[in-house]
N, C-alpha and C positions, 0 to 999 in steps of 0.2 A: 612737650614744654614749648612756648609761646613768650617770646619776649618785647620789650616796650622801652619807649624812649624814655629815658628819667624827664622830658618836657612836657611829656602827654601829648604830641602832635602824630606820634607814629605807633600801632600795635598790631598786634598778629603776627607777627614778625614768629617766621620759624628760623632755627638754629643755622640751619644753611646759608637761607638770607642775611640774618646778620651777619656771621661769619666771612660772608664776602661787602657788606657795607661798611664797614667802619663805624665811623657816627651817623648818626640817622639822620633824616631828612630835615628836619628841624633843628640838627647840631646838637643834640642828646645823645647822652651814651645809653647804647641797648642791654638793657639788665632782662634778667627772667620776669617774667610777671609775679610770683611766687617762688620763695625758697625753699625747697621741703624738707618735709620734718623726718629724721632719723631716728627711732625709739633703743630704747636701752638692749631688747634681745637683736635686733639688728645691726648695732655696736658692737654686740659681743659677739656676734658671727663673726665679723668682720678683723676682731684683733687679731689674728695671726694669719693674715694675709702678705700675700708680696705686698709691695707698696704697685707692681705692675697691674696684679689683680684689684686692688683696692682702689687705684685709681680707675678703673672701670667701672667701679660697682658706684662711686662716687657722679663720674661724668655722664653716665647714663641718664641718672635723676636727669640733669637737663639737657638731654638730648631724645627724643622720640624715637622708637624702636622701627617706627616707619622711616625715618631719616638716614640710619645708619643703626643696622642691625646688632645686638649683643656681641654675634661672634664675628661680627667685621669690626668693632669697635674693639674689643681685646686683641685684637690681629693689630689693628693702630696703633695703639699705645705701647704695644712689646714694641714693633718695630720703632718707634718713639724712640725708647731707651734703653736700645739695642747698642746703643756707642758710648753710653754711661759706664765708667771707670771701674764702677762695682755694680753689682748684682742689684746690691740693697736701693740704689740709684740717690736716695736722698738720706744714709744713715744718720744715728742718732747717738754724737760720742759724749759719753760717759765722762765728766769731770771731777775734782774731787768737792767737798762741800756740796753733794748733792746736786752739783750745776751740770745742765745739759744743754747740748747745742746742737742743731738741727742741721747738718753742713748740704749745704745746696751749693756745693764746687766741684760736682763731680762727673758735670756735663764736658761737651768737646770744646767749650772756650772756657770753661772755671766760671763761669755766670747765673749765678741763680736765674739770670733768664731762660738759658736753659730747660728747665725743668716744665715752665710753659711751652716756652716756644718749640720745641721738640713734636709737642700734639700736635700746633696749629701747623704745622708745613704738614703730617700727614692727615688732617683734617683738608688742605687744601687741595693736596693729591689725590685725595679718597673723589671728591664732589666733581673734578674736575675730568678728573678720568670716567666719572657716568656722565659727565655731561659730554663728551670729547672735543671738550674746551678748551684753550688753553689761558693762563690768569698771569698778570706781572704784576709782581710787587714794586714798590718804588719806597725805598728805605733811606730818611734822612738821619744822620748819626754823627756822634762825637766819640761812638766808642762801642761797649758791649752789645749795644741791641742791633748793629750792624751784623757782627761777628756771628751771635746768637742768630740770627736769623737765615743767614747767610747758613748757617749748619744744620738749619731746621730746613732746607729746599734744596740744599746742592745736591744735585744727578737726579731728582726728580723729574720724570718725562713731562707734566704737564704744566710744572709753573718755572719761571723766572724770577730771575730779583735781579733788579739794579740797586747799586746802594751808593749813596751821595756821603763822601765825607770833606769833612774840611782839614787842606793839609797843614801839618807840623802841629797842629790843636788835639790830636788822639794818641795815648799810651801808644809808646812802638810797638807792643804784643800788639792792643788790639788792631795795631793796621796792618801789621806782619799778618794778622788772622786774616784779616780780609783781602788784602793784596795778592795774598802768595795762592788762593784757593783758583786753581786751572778747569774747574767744571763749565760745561758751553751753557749751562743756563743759571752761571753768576756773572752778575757784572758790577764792578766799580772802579767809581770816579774818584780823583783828589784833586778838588778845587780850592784856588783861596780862598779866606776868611777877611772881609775886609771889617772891621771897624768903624763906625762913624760918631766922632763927637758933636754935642750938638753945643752950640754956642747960645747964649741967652746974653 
């Protein structure tokens, strides 16, 4: 799988690459080139999988089996969601009125971000450790995607993260999350937040 800038300035782009570019050369965001298609008996393979296993069989589609092999990628994703509160990682509770609710709070800050961000700190680990690189992340926040992220890389040997927040402006949990975490390759900041009005 081969991904491209939604500008049309940047293509070819393998998973790797983008993974460590962010937005692309031209300030596009890198989407797949194609989305693929899932058929009905490979749907129904699939319904009684973990949600660990099923996300494999899902991220694979876009990820090339030369990039990051099947059983290195199911070894990722468990260790992913290896600190997820239940098994089920993203269960599926039953209401009355036929209503159901998808609870994506069951990661190590309660953040549906979580549930990405978990892949992508060992998606960064996996690349970095073949390349014996090392990668820092630089994390600006008000709140969860500090936290989230900061749990997606702490005690990983090959990346850092610095994260910039601004103080007395983030929920106490979420700075409590990030303040209190003593791993040597997290770091954050709490700077202030100045305000400017503009006068006309």
């Amino acid at each position: 799988m081969k991904y491209r800038s939604t500008r049309g300035g940047v293509s070819d782009v393998t998973f790797e690459e983008a993974l460590f570019t962010g937005y692309a050369a031209d300030g596009g965001i890198l989407l797949p080139v194609s989305i693929p298609t899932v058929n009905k008996a490979t749907l129904e393979k699939w319904r009684d999988l973990s949600f660990q296993d099923l996300a494999t069989e899902i991220v694979s589609l876009f990820i090339s089996e030369t990039e990051i092999p099947k059983e290195d990628l199911q070894c990722l994703i468990k260790n992913a969601y290896a600190s997820f509160s239940v098994p089920e990682v993203a269960p599926v509770a039953r209401l009355k009125d036929d209503v159901t609710i998808l609870e994506l709070f069951h990661g190590k800050t309660w953040s549906f971000k979580d549930v990405a961000m978990s892949c992508v700190g060992q998606f960064y680990d996996y690349f970095c450790s073949k390349r014996k690189q090392h990668y820092t992340i630089v994390v600006g926040t008000s709140g969860d995607t500090g936290s989230s992220a900061i749990e997606a890389v702490r005690g990983l040997e090959w990346v850092d993260i610095v994260v910039l927040l601004p103080r007395g402006r983030c929920a106490k949990v979420q700075e409590l999350q990030m303040t209190t975490v003593l791993e040597d390759n997290v770091h954050v900041f709490r700077g202030r937040s100045t305000c400017y009005k503009s006068h006309s």
